[in-house]
C-alpha positions in Angstrom: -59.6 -74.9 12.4 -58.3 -72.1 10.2 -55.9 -71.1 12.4 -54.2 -74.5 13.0 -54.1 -75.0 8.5 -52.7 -71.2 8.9 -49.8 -73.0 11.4 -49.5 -76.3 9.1 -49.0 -74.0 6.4 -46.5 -71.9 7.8 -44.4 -74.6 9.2 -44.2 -75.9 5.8 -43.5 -72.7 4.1 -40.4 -72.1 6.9 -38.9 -75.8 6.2 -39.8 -75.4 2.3 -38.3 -72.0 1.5 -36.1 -70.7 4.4 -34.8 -68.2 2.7 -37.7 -66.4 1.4 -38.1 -62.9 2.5 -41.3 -61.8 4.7 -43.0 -60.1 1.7 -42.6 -63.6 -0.6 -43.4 -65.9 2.4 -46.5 -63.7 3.3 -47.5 -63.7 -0.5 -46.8 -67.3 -1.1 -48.9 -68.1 2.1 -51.4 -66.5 0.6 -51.2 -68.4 -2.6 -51.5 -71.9 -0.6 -54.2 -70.5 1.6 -56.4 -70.1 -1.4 -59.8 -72.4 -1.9 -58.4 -74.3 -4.3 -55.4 -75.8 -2.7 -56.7 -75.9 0.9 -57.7 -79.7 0.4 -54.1 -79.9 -0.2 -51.9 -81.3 2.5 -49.6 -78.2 3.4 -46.5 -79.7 2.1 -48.3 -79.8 -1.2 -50.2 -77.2 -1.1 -46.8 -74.9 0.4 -44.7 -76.3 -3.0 -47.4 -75.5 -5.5 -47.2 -72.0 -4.0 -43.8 -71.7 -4.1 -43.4 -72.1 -7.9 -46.3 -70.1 -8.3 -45.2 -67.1 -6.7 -41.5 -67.6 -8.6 -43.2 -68.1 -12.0 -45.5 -65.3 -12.1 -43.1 -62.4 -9.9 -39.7 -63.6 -11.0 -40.0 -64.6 -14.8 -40.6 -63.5 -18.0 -44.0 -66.4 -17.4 -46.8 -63.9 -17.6 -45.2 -61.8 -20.5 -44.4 -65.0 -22.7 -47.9 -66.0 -21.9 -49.0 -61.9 -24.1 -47.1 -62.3 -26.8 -48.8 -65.6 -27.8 -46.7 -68.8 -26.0 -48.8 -71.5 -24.6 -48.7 -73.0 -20.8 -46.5 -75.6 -21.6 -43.8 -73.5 -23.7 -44.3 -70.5 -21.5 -43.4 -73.3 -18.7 -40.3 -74.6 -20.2 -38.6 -71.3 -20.9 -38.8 -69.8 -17.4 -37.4 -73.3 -15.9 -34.3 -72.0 -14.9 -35.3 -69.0 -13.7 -37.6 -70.5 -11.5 -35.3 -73.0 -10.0 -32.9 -69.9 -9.9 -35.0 -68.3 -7.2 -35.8 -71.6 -5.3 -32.5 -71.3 -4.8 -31.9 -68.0 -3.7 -35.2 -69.1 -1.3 -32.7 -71.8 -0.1 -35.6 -74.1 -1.4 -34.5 -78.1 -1.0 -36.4 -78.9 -4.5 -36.0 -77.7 -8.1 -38.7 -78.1 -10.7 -37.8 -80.5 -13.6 -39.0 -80.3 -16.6 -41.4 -83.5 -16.2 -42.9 -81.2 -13.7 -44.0 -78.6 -16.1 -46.6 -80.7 -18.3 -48.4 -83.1 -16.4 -49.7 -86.1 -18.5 -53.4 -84.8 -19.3 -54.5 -88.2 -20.0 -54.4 -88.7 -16.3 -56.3 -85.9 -15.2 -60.2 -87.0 -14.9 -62.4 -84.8 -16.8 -66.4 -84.6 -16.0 -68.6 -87.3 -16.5 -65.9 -90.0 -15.7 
């Protein structure tokens, strides 16, 4: 079974981000193979990945996050880098910034 998710995963990884070099694919694979997105279908699971691996290697994310930024401003201020290496990945989808701060009143919280 883990082998055939491994496949599912790969295959979306390939069709996601093309261009993506073996290090980042490798690295990103390992990002969707984690327990906490491997309920996710691949697709999913592949593009939350994606931008994780781009936000946290090839922005300023982590360092915005030190000096005192919250999530959601940290989030907005590496936009375009992100989407910049999506597309040096040859990646068919770009983050928006709707994407970046998901209604919370949507998200069920214990006890509901």
């Amino acid at each position: 079974m883990k082998q055939k998710r491994e496949s599912a995963y790969r295959k979306a990884l390939r069709e996601l981000v093309p261009l993506a070099s073996l290090a980042d694919f490798e690295a990103i694979l390992a990002i969707a193979l984690r327990g906490h997105l491997r309920h996710l279908p691949p697709s999913i699971a592949a593009w939350q990945a994606v931008t994780t691996l781009a936000r946290h290697e090839y922005t300023d994310y982590d360092r915005l996050l030190a000096e005192g930024y919250d999530t959601d401003a940290a989030r907005h201020f590496v936009l375009a880098e992100i989407n910049a290496q999506l597309e040096r990945w040859d990646c068919s989808r770009r983050l928006k910034t709707a994407d970046l701060s998901p209604d919370r009143s949507t998200v069920p919280r214990a006890g509901r």
